[in-house]
C-alpha positions in Angstrom: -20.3 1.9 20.5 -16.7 1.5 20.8 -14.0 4.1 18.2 -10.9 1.2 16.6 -8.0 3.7 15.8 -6.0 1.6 13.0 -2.0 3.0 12.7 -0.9 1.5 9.8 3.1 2.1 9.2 4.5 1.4 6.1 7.8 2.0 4.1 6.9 5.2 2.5 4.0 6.6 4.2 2.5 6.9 8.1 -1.5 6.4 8.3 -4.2 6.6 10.8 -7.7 5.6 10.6 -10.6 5.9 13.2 -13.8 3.9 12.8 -16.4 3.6 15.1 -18.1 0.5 15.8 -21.6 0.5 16.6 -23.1 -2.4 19.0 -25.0 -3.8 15.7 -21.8 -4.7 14.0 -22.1 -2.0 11.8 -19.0 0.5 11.3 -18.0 3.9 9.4 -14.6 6.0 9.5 -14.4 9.2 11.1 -10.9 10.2 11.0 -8.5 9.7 8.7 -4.5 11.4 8.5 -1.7 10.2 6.5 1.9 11.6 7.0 4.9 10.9 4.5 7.3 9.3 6.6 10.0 7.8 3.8 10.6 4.9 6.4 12.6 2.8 4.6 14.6 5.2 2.6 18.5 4.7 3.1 18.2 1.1 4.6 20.0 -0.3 1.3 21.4 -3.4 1.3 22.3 -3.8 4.9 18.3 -3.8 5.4 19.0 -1.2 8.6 16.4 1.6 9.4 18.7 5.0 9.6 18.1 7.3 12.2 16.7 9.9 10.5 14.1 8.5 9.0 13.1 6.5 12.2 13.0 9.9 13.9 10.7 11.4 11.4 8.3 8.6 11.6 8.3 8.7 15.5 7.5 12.4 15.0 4.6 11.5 13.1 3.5 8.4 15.7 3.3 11.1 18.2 0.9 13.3 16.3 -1.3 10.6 15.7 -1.3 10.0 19.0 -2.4 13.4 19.5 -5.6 13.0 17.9 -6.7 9.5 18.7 -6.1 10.1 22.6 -9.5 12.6 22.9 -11.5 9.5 21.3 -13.8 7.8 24.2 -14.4 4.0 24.2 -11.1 3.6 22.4 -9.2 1.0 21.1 -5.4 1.3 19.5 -3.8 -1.3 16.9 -1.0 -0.6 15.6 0.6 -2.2 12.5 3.9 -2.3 10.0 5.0 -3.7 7.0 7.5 -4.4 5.0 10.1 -2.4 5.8 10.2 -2.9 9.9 9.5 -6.6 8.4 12.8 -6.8 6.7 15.2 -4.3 9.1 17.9 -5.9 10.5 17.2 -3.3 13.4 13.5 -3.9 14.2 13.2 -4.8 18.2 15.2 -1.7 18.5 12.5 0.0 16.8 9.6 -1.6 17.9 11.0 -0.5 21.4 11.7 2.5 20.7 8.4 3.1 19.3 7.1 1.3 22.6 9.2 3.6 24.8 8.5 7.0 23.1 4.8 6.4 21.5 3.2 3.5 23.8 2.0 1.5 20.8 2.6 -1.9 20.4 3.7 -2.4 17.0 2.5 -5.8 15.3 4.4 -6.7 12.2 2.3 -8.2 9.7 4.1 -10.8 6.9 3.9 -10.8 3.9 1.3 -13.5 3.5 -0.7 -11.3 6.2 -0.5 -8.3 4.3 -1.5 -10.1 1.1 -4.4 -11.8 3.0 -5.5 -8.4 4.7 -5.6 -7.0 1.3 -7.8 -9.8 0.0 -10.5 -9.0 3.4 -10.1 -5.7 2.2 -10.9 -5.6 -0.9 -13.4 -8.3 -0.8 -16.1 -6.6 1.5 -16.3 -3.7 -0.5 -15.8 -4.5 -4.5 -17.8 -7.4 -6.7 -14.9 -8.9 -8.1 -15.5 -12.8 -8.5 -12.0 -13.1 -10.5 -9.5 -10.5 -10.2 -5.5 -10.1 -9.4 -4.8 -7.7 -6.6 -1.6 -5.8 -6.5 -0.6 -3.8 -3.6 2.6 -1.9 -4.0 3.9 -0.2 -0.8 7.4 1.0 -0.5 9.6 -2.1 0.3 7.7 -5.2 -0.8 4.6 -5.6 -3.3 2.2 -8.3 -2.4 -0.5 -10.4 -4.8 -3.7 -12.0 -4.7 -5.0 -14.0 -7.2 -8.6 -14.1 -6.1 -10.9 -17.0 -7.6 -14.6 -17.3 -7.4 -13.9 -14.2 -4.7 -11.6 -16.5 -2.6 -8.1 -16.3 -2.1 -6.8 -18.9 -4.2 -3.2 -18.0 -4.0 -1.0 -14.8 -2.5 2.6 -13.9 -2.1 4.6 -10.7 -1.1 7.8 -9.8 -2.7 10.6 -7.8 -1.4 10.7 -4.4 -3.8 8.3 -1.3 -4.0 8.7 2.2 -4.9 10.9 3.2 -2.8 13.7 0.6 -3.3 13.1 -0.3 -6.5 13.9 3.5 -7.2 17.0 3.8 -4.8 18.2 0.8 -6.2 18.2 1.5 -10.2 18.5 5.1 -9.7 14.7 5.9 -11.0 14.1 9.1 -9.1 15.0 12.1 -11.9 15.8 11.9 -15.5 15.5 8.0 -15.8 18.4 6.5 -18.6 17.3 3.3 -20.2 19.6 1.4 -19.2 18.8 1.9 -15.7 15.0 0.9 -16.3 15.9 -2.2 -18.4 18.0 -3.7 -15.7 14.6 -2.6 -13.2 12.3 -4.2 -15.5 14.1 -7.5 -16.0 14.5 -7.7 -12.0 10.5 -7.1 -11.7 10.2 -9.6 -14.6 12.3 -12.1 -14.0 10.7 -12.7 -10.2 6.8 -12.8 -11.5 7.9 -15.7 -14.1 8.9 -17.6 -10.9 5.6 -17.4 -9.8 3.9 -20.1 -11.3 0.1 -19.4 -10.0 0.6 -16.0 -11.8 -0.3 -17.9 -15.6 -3.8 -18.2 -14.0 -3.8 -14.4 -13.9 -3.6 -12.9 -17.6 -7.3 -12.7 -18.3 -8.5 -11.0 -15.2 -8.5 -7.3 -13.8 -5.8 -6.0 -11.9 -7.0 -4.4 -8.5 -4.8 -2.2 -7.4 -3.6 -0.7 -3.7 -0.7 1.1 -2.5 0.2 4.6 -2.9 1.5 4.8 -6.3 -1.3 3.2 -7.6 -3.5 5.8 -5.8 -0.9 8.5 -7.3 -1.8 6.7 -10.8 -5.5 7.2 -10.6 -5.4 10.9 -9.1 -3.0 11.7 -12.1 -5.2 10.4 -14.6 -8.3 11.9 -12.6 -7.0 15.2 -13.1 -5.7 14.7 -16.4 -9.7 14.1 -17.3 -10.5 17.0 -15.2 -12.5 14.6 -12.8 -12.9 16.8 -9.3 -14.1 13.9 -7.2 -11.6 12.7 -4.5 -12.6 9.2 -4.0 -11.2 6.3 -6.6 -12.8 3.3 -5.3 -13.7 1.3 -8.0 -12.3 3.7 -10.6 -11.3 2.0 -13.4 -8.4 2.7 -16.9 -7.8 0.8 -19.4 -3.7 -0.8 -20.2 -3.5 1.9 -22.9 -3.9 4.8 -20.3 -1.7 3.6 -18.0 1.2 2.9 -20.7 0.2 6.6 -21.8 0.7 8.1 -18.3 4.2 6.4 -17.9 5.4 7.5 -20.7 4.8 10.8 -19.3 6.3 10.5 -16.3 9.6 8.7 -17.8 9.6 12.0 -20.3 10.2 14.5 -17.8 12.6 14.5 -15.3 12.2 15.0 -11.5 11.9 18.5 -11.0 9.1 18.6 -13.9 7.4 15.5 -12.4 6.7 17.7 -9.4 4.5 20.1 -11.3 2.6 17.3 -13.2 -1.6 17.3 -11.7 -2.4 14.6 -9.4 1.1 14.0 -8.2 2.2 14.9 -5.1 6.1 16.5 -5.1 7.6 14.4 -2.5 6.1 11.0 -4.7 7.6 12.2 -7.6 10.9 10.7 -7.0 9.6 7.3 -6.6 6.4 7.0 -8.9 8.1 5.8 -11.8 9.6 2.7 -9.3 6.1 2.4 -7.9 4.7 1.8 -11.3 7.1 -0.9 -12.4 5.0 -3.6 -11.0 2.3 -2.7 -12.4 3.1 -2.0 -15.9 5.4 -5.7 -16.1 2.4 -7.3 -15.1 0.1 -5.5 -17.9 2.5 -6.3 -20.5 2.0 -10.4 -19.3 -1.9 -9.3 -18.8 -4.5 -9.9 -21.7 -7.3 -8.2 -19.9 -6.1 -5.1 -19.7 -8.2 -3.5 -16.9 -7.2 -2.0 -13.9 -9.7 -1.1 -11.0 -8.6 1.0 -7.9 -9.8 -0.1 -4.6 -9.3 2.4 -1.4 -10.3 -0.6 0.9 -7.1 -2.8 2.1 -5.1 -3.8 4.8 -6.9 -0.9 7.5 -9.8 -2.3 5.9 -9.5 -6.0 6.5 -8.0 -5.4 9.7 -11.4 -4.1 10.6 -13.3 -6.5 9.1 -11.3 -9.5 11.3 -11.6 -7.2 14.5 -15.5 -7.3 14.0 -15.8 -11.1 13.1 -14.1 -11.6 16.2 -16.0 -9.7 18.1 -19.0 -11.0 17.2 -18.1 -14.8 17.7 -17.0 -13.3 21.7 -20.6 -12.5 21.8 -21.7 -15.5 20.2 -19.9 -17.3 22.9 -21.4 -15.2 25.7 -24.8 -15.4 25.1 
């Protein structure tokens, strides 16, 4: 038996995950703690990581540690995305992190990401022909998955968090402002030309604004359960819920059920994606999955280490 602590850092939000291993290749989580760390949030343009935010998310590296350290038989992978992916600053970061932590921060690409998604999702949903959409806080990646393999995948450089900096969707949104959003969302899915295969499939969906999504709509219904694997709305209630959200502005989003105040400021970003891909979608279903990059992380790990005993027997 051997306990896998997974610290997953992305643009928006800190997460670590313990799962324990048994010797039979069989494996469950036991801890789980999320911290919103807002990681990318200033870096603009420049594509720089600003000290603030770097020291909050260090904070919350350390706390982590905290927990995972009283863990026997343990084993520590640590992982980033987009946003240490695209910062001009990342080996300062990374050795920072190194310095200050002791974790050894692998950043995934894109195509990794995507491709950790697919494992992720994969093990755990029966979805022979879907489109998986993961939208984190700096980049948004795809799957189109065919005949449950990855057929094609792709990440792309906006998510919540940027997406709302840059088109100023945090408050009161003005339609102008979302119209010039929405053709930038738009206009970079029509240059994907695998996407066509994708309008009469479900959309699976990742990331923490899609989780925000389902919880809203969860409590909306006055549906108590917390888990949203496999959860599924129709196009229609996600059009309904957005036009909720671009109703109000930011101070009443914060008191709307399911969604936490400090998302509220980028939820209606971290929908975009989804919604411009509905509108090209004739489907119309959505599913939520809870299983992703963590996930297929694991599932790799435990290949692995079952090919090394393969090998050794």
């Amino acid at each position: 038996m051997e306990n896998l602590a997974i610290v997953d850092l992305g643009s928006n939000s800190a997460r670590m995950a313990i799962t324990r291993i048994n010797n039979n290749g069989s494996f469950h989580e036991i801890k789980r703690v999320k911290e919103d760390t807002r990681l990318s949030e200033g870096m603009g343009a420049e594509k720089v990581l600003q000290e603030p935010a770097i020291e909050h998310t260090i904070q919350a590296l350390k706390r982590f540690k905290e927990v995972y350290r009283t863990y026997p038989n343990l084993k520590v992978a640590g992982i980033t995305t987009a946003a240490v992916r695209q910062a001009k600053n990342q080996q300062e970061f990374l050795q920072r992190v190194k310095q200050e932590v002791g974790i050894d921060l692998r950043v995934l690409s894109g195509r990794q990401e995507a491709y950790y998604d697919y494992l992720g999702v994969i093990r755990t949903l029966k979805m022979d022909h879907c489109l998986i959409l993961d939208v984190g806080g700096a980049s948004c990646e795809l799957v189109l998955v065919q005949h449950r393999q990855a057929r094609d995948l792709i990440s792309i450089p906006f998510g919540a968090v940027n997406l709302s900096e840059q088109f100023r969707l945090g408050g009161y949104v003005r339609s102008a402002d979302l119209f010039r959003a929405q053709t930038l969302v738009t206009g970079r899915f029509n240059k994907i030309p695998w996407l066509r295969y994708a309008n009469r499939v479900p959309i699976v969906l990742l990331g923490g604004a899609n989780r925000t999504l389902a919880r809203m709509t969860k409590a909306y219904r006055h549906q108590h359960s917390r888990s949203i694997h496999g959860y599924r709305l129709t196009s229609r209630v996600v059009y309904a819920t957005y036009r909720e959200l671009l109703n109000r502005n930011l101070a009443q989003r914060k008191h709307m059920p399911g969604l936490e105040p400090d998302r509220a400021d980028i939820i209606v970003g971290g929908m975009l994606p989804l919604i411009c891909l509905l509108q090209r979608n004739s489907d119309g279903r959505v599913i939520f999955s809870e299983s992703g990059v963590r996930e297929g992380i694991i599932t790799e790990y435990i290949q692995q280490r079952d090919r090394q005993l393969v090998k050794q027997s």
